[in-house]
ROMARBA-631419 format. One record per residue (C-alpha): x, z, y; residue number from 1; residue in three letters. Coordinates in pm, 1 decimal, padded with zeros to 6 digits, m for minus. Layout:
<sites>
(site (X Z Y) NUM ALA)
...
</sites>
This chain:
<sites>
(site (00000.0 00000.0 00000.0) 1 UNK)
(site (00146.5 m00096.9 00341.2) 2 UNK)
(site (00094.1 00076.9 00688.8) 3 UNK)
(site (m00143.8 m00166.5 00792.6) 4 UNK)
(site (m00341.4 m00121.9 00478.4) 5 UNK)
(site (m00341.6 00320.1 00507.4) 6 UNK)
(site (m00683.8 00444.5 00621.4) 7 UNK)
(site (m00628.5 00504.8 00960.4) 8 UNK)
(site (m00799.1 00806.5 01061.8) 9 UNK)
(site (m00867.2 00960.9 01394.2) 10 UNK)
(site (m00703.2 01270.0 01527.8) 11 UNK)
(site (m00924.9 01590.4 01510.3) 12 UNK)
(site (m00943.6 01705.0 01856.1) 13 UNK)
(site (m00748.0 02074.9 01806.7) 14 UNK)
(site (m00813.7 02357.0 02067.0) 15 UNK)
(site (m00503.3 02587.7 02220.6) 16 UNK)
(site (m00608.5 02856.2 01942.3) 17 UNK)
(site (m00530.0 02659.0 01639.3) 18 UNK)
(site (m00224.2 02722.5 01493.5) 19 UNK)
(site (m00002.6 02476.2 01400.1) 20 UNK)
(site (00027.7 02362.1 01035.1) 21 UNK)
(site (00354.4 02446.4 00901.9) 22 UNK)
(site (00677.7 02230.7 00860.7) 23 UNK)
(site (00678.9 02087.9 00508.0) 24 UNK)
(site (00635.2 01798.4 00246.1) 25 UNK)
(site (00342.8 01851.0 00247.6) 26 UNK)
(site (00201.4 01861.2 00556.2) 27 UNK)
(site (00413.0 01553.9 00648.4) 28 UNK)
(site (00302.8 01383.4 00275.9) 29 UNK)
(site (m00117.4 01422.3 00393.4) 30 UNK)
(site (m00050.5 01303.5 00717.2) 31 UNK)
(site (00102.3 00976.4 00554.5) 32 UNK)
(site (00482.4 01027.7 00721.3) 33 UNK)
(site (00587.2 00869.6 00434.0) 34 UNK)
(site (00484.7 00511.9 00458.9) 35 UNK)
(site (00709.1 00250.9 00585.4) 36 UNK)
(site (00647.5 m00119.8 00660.8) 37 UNK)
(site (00673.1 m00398.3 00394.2) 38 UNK)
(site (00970.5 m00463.3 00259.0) 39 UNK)
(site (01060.4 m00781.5 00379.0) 40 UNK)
(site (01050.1 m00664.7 00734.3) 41 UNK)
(site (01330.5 m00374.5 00723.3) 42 UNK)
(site (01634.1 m00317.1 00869.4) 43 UNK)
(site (01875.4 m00211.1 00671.4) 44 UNK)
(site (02074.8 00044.7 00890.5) 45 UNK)
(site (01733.8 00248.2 00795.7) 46 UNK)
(site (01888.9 00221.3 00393.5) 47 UNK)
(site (01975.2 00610.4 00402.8) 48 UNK)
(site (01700.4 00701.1 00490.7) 49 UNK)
(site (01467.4 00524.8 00237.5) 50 UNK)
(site (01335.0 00668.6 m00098.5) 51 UNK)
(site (01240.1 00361.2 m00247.4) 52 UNK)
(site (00985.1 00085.0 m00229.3) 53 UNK)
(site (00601.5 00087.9 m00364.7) 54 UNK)
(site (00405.8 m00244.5 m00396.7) 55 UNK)
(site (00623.1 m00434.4 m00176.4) 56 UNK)
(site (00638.5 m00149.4 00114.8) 57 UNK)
(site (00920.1 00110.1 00154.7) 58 UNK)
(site (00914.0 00486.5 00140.0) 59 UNK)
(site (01045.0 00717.0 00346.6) 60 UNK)
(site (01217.2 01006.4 00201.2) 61 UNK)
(site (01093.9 01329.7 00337.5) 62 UNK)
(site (01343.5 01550.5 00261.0) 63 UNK)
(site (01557.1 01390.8 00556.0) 64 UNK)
(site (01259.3 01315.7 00799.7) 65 UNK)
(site (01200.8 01707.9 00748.7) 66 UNK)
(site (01581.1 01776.0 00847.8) 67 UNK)
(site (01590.2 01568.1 01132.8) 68 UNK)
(site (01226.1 01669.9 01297.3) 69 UNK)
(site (01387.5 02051.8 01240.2) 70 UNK)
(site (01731.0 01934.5 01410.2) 71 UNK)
(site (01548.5 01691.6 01662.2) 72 UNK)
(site (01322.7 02025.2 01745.3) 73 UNK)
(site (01621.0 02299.0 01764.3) 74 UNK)
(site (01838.8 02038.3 02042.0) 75 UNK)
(site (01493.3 02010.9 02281.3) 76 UNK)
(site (01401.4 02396.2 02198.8) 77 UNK)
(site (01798.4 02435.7 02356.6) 78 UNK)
(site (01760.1 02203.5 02608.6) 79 UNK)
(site (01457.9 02314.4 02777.2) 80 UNK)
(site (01556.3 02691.7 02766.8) 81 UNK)
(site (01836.7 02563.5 02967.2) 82 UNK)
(site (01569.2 02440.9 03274.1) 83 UNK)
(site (01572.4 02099.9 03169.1) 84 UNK)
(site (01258.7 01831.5 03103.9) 85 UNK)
(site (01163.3 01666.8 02806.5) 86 UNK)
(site (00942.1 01343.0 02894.2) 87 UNK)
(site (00737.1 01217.5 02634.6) 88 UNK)
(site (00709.1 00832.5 02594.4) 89 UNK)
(site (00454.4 00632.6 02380.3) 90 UNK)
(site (00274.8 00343.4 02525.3) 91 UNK)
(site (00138.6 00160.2 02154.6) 92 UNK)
(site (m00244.3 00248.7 02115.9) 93 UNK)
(site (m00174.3 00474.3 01787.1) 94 UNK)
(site (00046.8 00724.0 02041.1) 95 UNK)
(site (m00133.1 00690.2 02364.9) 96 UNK)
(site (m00416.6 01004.8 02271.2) 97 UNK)
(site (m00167.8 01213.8 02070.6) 98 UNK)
(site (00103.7 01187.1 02383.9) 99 UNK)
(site (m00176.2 01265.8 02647.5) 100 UNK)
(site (m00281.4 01553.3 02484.4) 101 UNK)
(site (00024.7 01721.9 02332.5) 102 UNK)
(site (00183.6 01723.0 02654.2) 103 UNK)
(site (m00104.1 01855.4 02860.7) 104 UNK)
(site (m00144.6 02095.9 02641.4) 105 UNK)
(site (00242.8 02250.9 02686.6) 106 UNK)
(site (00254.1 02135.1 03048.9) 107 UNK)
(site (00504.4 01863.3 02932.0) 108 UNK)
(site (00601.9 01532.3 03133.8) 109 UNK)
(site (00460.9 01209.5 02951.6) 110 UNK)
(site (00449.7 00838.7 02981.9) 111 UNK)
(site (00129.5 00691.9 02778.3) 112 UNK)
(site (00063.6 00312.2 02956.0) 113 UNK)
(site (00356.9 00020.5 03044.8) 114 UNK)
(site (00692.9 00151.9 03081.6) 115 UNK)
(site (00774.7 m00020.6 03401.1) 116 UNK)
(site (01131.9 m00149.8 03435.6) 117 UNK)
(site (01357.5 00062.7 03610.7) 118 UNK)
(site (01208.4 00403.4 03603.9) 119 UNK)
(site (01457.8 00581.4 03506.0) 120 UNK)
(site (01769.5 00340.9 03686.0) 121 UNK)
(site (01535.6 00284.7 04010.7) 122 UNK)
(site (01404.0 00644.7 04007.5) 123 UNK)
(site (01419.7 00630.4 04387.8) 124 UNK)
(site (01145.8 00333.4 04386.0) 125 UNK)
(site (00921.9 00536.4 04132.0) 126 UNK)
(site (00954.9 00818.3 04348.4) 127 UNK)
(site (00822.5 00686.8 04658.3) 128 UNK)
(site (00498.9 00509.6 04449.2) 129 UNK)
(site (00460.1 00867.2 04313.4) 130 UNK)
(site (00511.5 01007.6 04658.0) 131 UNK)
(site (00215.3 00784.7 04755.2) 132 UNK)
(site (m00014.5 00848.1 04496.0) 133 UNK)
(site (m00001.0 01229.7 04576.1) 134 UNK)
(site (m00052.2 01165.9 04941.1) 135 UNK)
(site (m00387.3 00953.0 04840.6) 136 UNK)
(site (m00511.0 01218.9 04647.9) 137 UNK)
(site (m00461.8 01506.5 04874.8) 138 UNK)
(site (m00660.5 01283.4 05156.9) 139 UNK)
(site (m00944.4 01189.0 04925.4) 140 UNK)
(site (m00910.1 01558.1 04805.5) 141 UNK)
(site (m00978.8 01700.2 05162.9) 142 UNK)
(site (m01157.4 01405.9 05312.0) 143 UNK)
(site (m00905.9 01286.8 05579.5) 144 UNK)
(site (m00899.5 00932.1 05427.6) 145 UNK)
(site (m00816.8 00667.1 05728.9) 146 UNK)
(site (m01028.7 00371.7 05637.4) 147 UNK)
(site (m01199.6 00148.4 05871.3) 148 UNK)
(site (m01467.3 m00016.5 05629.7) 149 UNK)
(site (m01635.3 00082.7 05278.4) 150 UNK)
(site (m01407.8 m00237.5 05170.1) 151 UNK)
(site (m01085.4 m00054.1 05267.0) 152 UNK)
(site (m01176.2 00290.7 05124.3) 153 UNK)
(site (m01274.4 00109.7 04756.6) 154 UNK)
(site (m00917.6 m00038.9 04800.7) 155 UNK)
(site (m00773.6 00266.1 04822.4) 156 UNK)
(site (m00942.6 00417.6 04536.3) 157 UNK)
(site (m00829.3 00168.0 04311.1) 158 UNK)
(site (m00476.4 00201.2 04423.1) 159 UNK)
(site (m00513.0 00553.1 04357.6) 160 UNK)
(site (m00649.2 00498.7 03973.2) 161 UNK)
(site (m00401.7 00233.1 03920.4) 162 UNK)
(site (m00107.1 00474.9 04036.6) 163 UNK)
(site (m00256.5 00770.8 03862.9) 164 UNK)
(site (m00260.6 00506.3 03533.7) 165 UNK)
(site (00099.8 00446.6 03514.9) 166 UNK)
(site (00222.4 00767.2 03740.1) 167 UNK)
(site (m00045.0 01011.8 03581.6) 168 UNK)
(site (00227.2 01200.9 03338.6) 169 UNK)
(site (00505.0 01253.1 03579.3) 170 UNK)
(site (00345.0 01320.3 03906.6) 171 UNK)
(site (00582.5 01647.2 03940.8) 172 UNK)
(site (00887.8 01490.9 03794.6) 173 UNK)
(site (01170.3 01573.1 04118.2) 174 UNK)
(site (01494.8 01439.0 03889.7) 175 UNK)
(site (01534.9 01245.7 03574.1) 176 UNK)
(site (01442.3 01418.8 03233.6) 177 UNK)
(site (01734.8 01567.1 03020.8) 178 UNK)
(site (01613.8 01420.9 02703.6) 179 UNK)
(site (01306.0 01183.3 02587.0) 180 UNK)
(site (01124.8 01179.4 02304.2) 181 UNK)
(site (01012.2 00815.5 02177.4) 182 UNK)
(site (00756.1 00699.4 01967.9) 183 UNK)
(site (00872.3 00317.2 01819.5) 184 UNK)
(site (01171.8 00227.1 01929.7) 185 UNK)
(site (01143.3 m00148.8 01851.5) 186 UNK)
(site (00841.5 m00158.4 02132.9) 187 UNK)
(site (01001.6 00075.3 02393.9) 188 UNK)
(site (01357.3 m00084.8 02436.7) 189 UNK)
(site (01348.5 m00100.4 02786.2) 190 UNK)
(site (01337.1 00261.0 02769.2) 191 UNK)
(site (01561.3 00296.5 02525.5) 192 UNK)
(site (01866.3 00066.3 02719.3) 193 UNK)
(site (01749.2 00298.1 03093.7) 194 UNK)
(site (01823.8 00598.0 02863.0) 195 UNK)
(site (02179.6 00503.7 02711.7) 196 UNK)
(site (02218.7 00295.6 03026.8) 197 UNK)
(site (02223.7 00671.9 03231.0) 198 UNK)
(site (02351.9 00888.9 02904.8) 199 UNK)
(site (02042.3 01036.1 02847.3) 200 UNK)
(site (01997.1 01184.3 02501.0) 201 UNK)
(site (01722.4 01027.6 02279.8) 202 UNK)
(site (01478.6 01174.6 02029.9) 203 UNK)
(site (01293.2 00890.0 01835.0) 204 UNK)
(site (01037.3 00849.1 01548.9) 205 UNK)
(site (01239.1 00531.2 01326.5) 206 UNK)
(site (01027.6 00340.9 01066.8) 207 UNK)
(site (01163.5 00113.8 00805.1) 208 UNK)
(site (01196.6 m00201.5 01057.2) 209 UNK)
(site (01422.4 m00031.2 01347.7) 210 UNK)
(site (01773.1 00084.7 01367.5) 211 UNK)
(site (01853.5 00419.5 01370.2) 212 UNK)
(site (02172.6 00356.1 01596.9) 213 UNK)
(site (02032.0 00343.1 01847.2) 214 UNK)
(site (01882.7 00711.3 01942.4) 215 UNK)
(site (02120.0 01019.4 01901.9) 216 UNK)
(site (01875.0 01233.8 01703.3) 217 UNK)
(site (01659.1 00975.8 01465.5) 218 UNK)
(site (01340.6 01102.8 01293.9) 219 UNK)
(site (01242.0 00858.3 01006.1) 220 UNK)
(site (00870.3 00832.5 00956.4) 221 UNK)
(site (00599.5 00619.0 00991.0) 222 UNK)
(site (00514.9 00534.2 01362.5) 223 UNK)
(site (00164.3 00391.2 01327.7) 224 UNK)
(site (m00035.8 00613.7 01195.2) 225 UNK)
(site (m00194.4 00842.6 01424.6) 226 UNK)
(site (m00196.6 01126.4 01208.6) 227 UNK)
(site (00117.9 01111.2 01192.5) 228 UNK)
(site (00234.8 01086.8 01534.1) 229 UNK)
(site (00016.7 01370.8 01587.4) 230 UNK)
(site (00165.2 01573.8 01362.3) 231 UNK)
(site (00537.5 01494.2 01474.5) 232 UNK)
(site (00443.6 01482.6 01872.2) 233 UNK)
(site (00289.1 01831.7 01810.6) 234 UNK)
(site (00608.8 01950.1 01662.7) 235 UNK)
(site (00854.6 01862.3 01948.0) 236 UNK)
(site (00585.0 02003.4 02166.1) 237 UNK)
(site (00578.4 02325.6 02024.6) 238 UNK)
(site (00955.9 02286.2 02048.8) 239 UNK)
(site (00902.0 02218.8 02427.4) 240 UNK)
(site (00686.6 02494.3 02491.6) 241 UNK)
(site (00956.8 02719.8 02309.5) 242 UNK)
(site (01161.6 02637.3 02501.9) 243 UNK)
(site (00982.1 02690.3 02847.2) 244 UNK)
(site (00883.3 03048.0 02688.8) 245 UNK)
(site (01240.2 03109.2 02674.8) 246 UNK)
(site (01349.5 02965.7 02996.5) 247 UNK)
(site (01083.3 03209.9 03126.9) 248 UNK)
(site (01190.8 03515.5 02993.1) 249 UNK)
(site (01598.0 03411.3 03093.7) 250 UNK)
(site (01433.1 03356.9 03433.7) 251 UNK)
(site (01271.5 03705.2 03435.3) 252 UNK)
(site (01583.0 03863.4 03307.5) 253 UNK)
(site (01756.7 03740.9 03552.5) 254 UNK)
(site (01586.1 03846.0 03855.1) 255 UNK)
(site (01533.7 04189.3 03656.2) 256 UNK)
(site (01902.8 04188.6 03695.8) 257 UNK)
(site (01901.6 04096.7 04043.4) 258 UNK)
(site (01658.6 04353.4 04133.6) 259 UNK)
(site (01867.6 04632.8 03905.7) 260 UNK)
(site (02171.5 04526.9 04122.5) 261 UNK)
(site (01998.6 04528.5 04461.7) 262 UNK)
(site (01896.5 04878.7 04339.5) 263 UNK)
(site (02222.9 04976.2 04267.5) 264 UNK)
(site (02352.0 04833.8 04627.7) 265 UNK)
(site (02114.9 05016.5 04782.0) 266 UNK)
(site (02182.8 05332.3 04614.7) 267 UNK)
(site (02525.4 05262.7 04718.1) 268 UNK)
(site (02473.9 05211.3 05075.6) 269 UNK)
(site (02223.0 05521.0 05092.6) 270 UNK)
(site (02536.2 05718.7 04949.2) 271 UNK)
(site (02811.0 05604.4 05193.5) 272 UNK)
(site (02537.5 05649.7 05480.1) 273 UNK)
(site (02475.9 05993.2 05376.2) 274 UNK)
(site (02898.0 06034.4 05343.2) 275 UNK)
(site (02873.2 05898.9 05698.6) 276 UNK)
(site (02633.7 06128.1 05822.4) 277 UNK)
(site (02815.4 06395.6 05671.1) 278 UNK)
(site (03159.3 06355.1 05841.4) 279 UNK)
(site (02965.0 06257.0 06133.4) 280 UNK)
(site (02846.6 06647.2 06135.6) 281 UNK)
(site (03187.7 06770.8 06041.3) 282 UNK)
(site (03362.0 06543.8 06326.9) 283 UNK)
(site (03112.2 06739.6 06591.8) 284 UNK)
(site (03167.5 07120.7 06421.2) 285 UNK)
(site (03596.3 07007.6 06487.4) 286 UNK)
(site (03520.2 06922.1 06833.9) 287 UNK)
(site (03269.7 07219.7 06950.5) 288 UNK)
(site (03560.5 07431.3 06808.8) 289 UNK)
(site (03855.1 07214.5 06993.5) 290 UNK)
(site (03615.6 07259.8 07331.8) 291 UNK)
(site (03620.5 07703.0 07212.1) 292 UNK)
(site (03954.2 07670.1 07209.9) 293 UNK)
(site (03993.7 07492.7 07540.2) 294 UNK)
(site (03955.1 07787.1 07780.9) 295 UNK)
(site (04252.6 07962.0 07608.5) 296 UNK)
(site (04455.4 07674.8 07725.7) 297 UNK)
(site (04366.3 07687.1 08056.0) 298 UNK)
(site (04414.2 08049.8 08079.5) 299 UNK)
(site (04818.9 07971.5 07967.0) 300 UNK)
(site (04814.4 07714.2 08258.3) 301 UNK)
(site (04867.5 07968.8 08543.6) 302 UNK)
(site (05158.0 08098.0 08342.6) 303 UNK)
(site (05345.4 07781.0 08381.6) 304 UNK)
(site (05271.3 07722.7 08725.6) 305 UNK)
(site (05422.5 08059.4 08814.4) 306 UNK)
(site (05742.8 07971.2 08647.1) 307 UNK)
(site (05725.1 07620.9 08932.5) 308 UNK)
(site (05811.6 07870.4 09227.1) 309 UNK)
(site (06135.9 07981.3 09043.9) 310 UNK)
(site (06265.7 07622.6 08983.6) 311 UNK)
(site (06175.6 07540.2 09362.2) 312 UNK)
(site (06377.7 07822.9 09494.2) 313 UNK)
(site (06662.1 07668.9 09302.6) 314 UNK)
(site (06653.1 07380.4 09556.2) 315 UNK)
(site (06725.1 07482.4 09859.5) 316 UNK)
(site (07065.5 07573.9 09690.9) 317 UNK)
(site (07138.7 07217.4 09596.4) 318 UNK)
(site (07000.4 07135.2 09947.8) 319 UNK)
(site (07263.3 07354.8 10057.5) 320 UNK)
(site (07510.8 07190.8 09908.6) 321 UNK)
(site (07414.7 06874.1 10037.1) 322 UNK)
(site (07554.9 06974.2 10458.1) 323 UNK)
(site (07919.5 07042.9 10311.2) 324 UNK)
(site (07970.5 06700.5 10185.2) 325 UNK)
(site (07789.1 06554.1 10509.9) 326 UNK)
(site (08077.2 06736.6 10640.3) 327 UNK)
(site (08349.5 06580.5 10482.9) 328 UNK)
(site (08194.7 06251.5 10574.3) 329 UNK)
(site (08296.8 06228.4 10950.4) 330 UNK)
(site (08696.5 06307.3 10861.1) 331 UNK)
(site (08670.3 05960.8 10647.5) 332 UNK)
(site (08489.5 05809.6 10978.8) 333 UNK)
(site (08780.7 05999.9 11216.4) 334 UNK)
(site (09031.2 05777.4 11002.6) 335 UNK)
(site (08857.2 05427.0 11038.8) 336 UNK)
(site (08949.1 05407.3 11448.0) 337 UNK)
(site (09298.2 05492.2 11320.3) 338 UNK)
(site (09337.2 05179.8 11113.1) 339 UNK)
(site (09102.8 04999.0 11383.5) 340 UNK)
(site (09378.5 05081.4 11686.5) 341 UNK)
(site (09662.0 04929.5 11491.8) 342 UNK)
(site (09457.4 04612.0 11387.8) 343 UNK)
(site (09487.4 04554.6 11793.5) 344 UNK)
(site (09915.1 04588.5 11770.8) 345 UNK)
(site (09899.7 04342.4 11486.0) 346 UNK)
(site (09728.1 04059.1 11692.7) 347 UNK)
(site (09945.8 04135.4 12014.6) 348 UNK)
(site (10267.8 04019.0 11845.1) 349 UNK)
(site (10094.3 03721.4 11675.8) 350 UNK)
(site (10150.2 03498.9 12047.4) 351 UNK)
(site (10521.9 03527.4 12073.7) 352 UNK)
(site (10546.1 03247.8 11804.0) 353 UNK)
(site (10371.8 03009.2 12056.1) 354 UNK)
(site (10592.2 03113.8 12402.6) 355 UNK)
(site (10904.7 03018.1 12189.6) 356 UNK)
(site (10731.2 02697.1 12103.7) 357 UNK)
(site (10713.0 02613.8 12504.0) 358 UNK)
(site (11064.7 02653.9 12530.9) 359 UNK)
(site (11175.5 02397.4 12300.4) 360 UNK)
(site (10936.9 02145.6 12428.1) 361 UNK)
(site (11148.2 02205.9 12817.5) 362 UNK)
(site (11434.0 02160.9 12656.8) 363 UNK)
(site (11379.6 01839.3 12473.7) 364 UNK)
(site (11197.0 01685.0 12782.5) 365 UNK)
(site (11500.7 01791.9 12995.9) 366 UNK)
(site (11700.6 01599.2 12748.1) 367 UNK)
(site (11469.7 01309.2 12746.1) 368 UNK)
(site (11520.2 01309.8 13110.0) 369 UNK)
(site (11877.9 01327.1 13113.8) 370 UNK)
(site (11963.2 01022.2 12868.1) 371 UNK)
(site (11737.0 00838.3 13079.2) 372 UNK)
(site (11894.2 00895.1 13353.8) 373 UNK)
(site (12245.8 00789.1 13216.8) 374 UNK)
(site (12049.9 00449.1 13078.0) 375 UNK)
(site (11972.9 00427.8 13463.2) 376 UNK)
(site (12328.0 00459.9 13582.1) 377 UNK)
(site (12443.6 00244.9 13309.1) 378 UNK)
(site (12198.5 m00075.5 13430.8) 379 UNK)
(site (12324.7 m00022.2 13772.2) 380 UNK)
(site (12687.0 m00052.9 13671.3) 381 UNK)
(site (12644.4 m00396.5 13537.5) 382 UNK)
</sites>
């Protein structure tokens, strides 16, 4: 029997208070995990993971599926207790319901319609459409829609439902999801090539017909029955909300420990204020003693200035001293006109140098004279 031939059956519409069947062969055997596509149509990367084949179809082992969905549901349980997002993606009819309502019902980001190119690469782009779609519904919300005819107002209500069709599941996404969890790989390759494209880790349901290279964490089983993407979806869900739970209490811990430490600073700053205060008071007891003690001072004071009289009358001595050597002063002065009178002796024989001089210059005009006179007589003789 081949996957198109298995009774498809519809999912039973579950309420929050149902538990959730347990992990094993047989839950996954009733919900038909175990069917694979016809034979002819496999890939054969997907050999490991194949038990054998039954009228011309294969069949999935599922000892392995049941290892992977547990390892596949331990690495998002880790993931989202970190803080990060798992989104959810399965656009074939079979997964649209089963997405839609396992991820509303854990709060969970999901993409259930056309996965439109780019929305993980051009997140910027998706953001602004999403941007716009909640800025349409908060005006039709509180009845501040601008529109100028009934024509206008229709357009922007269809805007609104196509947005909400394609934006719907990850109206609150503010960064790109940490992991994503894929139902059929073979029809959501653009999603698969944005997530390796960005290094974002992959979580897949593989049939018999796609290759298991291609996601890190591979979960063989069939991926078109509904049952059984209901049963698998549910599982990572319950993984997801796990995970939240423990985000939640690591989130409360922490501010518990925040508010234990703020306790424990202000303890610490009520104890150095109170140390404060306390040498505050003993720093005013030191100085209304220092200002008791400050009279006794002043009572020593007049002691010391009776002592100044005593070192003034031991002035005028040295003041006394002082006329004798004014004394002594006017003999030195009484010697200076000494020195002065022969300064005037000194400069009276400096002009006999320049008499003598006069008398040589007579002399050697009367000579002068005298030859000339011969030269005369001479002249006269001839």
């Amino acid at each position: 029997m081949t996957t198109a031939e298995t009774p498809q059956s519809t999912p039973e519409k579950t309420g929050e208070d149902e538990t959730l069947a347990p992990l094993d062969l047989r839950s996954l055997f009733v919900a038909g995990v175990h069917f694979g596509h016809p034979s002819k149509r496999w890939n054969p990367k997907m050999s490991e993971y194949i038990f054998g084949k039954r009228s011309r179809a294969h069949i999935i082992d599922l000892s392995k599926t049941l290892t992977s969905l547990n390892t596949a549901k331990e690495f998002i349980e880790t993931i989202v207790a970190k803080g990060g997002e798992c989104l959810l993606v399965g656009t074939k009819a079979q997964a649209q319901g089963a997405i839609n309502e396992q991820a509303d019902r854990v709060g969970a980001m999901y993409i259930n319609q056309r996965w439109l190119g780019g929305m993980m690469t051009n997140f910027q782009t998706i953001q602004a459409r999403i941007e716009r779609l909640v800025y349409l519904e908060d005006a039709f919300a509180k009845g501040t829609v601008v529109a100028q005819t009934k024509r206008e107002s229709l357009m922007l209500a269809a805007e609104v439902e196509r947005l909400n069709k394609f934006f719907g599941g990850i109206k609150e996404m503010e960064k790109l999801p940490q992991v994503l969890f894929i139902v059929d790989i073979e029809k959501e390759q653009i999603a698969v090539a944005e997530a390796k494209k960005l290094g974002i880790p992959i979580v897949a349901i593989v049939d018999t017909n796609c290759d298991p290279t291609e996601v890190d964490y591979p979960i063989p089983g069939n991926d078109d029955s509904v049952r059984s993407i209901t049963l698998i979806t549910r599982h990572i869900t319950e993984a997801i909300a796990s995970g939240k739970a423990a985000a939640k209490l690591a989130r409360e811990e922490r501010m518990a420990a925040e508010a234990e430490l703020e306790a424990q600073e202000a303890a610490a700053r009520a104890t150095a204020q109170a140390a404060a205060a306390e040498r505050a008071a003993k720093e005013a007891a030191d100085s209304k003693k220092a200002e008791s003690k400050a009279p006794k001072a002043e009572s020593k004071a007049p002691k010391a200035e009776s002592k100044a009289p005593k070192a003034e009358s031991k002035a005028p001595k040295a003041e006394s001293k002082a006329p004798k050597a004014e004394s002594k002063a006017p003999k030195a002065e009484s010697k200076a006109p000494k020195a002065e009178s022969k300064a005037p002796k000194a400069e009276s024989k400096a002009p006999k140098p320049k008499s003598k001089s006069k008398a040589a210059a007579k002399k050697t005009a009367s000579k002068k004279t005298a030859t000339s006179k011969t030269e005369a007589k001479a002249d006269d003789s001839k």
